[in-house]
N, C-alpha and C positions, 0 to 999 in steps of 0.2 A: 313493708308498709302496705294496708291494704289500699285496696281502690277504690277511689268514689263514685258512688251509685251513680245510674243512668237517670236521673233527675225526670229526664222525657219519658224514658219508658216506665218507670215509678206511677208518673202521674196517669201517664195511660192507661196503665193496671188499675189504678185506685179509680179513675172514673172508671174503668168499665165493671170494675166491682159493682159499686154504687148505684150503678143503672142498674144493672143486673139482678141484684136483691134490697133496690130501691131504698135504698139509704140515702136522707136526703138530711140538707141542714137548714134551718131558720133563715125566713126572709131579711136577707142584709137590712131592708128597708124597716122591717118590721124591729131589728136589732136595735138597730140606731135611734128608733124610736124610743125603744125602751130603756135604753140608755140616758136618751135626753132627757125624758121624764126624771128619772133619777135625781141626774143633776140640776134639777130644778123644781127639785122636792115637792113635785106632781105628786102625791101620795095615792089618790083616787085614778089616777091615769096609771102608776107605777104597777097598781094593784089589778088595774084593768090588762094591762100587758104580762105582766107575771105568768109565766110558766114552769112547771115544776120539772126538774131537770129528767126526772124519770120518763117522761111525756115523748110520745115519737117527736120526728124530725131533728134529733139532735145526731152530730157527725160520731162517724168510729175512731173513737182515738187509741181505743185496745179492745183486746178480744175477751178481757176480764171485764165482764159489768160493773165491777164494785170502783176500778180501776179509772173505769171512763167518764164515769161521774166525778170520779174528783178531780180526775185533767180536766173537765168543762168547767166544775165550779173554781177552780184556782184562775181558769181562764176570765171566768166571769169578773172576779172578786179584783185580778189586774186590770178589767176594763172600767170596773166604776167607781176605782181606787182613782185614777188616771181623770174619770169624767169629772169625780168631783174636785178633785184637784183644782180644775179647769175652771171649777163651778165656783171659785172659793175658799174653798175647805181647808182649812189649815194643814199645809203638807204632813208635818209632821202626825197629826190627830190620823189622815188619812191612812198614811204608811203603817202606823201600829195597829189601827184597825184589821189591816190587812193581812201582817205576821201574823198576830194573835187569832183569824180565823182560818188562812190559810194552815198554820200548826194544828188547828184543832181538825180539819179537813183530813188533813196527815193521818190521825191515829182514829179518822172512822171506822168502824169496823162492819159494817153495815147501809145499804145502799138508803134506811130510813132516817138515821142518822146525819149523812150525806143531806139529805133534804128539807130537813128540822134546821141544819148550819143554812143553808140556802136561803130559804126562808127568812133567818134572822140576817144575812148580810144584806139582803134586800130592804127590811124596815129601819136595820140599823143607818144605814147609808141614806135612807131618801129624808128619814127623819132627823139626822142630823144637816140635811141641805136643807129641809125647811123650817126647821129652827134659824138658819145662817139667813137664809132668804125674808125671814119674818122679823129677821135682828136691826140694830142699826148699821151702816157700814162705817168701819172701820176708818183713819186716814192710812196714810201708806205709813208713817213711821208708828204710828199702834199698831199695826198687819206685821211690821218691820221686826217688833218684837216680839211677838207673839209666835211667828214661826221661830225665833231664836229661840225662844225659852221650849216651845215642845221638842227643836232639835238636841237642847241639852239641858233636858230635864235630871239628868244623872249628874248634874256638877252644880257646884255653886254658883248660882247667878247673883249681879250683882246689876243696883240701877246703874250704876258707872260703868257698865259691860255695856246696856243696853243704850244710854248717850252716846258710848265710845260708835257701835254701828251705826246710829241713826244720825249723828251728829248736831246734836240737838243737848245746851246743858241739861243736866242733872235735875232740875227743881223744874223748868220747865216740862221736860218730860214725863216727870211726878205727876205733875198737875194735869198735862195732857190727858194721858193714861187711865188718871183716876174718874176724867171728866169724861171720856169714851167708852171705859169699860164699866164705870159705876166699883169699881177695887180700887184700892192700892195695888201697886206691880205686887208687894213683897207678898199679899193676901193673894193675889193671881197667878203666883208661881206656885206657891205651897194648893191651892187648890186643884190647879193640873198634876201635880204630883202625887195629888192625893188619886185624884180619877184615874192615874196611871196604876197605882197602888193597887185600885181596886180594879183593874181588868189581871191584875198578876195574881192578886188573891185566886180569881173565880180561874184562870183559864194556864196556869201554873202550879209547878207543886213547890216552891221556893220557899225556904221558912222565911217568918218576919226578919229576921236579924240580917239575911241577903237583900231582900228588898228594901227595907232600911238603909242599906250599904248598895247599894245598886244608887237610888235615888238621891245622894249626896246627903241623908241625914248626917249630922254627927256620932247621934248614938241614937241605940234601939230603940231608948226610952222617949226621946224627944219622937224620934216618927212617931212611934203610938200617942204621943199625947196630942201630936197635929191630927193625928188621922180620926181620933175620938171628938175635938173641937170640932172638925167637919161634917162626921157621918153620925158621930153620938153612940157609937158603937165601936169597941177596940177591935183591930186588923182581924183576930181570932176569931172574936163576933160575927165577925162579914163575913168571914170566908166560910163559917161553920151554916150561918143561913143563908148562905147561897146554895150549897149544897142540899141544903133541908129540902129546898124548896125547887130544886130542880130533879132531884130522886126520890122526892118522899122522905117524912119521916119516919124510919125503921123504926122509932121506939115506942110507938104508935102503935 
């Protein structure tokens, strides 16, 4: 069984590295700034704090460049997953935000790439807390459902699932719901499924008929005719101009 490291003399190495060849990491204070901003979808401030991770002052987390920037940004991407959380944000919305860039972080293959994703988890995230911030607020049993349905968007939800947690009948809740959110639940489920739909299109290589079956359609065909009523364009559509339009059209 090996032995565990000397923890004290570890640290003593790595700081006297770091003096040594002046590797230094970001102001905590300066941090936590930037983070707050964030979560309180300061766009203009987020944007004044914004550092591009290539930039001195960030810590050695390995001795591969390409390597370091992605341990920073996965670091990143769990801290303002967590702030907005805090801020609001619908856990679930949060969380997938986070998979779905942290994966794509995964298969960077270059440190500009790396920084193109940085860049976008930063506007994605402030711009979705000042939408929430500019919204109305919620009650707690519309909040109540609402992280139920992003927790299981892959099953059939039913309004008698969501009375059954909130405790609250069926028609009341109805009405609640549609007088808070401006939907029906049944229009508010199938529309998160649908914007779930469409992060799996662009950042996924899944065929429709998995995602369809992921998402609790019945069948292929119904997803595509929900996902058409919403976006006006079928699953294939989407995913074919999202790509156009982030590589170029080759037939061009």
């Amino acid at each position: 069984m090996p032995q565990k490291p000397d923890m004290k003399k570890l640290l003593a190495e790595v700081e006297f590295k770091n003096r040594e060849y002046m590797i230094t990491h970001l102001s905590y204070d300066r941090e936590m700034e930037f983070y707050q901003s964030v979560k309180m979808g300061n766009i203009d401030e987020t944007m004044r704090l914004f550092k591009p991770l290539s930039s001195e002052g960030l810590g050695k987390l390995s001795d591969d460049p390409l390597r370091n920037l992605k341990y920073h940004l996965i670091i990143t991407i769990a801290f303002i997953t967590r702030y907005c959380i805090e801020g609001g944000l619908p856990m679930g919305e949060a969380y997938n935000l986070s998979d779905i860039f942290i994966q794509r972080v995964d298969k960077c293959s270059s440190e500009n790439e790396v920084n193109a994703i940085h860049r976008e988890v930063i506007d994605t995230f402030v711009h979705s807390m000042d939408r929430l911030h500019n919204s109305r607020t919620f009650s707690r049993a519309v909040m109540t459902c609402i992280d139920y349905i992003y927790d299981n968007l892959h099953s059939k939800i039913t309004l008698d699932d969501l009375a059954d947690i909130t405790g609250l009948s069926a028609p009341y809740l109805s009405k609640l719901f549609h007088k808070e959110t401006g939907v029906t639940v049944k229009q508010y489920i199938l529309r998160k499924k649908v914007e779930t739909a469409e992060n799996l299109l662009k950042f996924s290589d899944q065929p429709c008929s998995a995602i369809s079956h992921y998402l609790g359609f019945g069948t292929e065909s119904h997803f595509i005719s929900v996902f058409k009523s919403c976006t006006k364009i079928t699953p294939k559509e989407y995913r074919d101009r999202f790509f156009r339009s982030r590589w170029g059209d080759k037939s061009e």
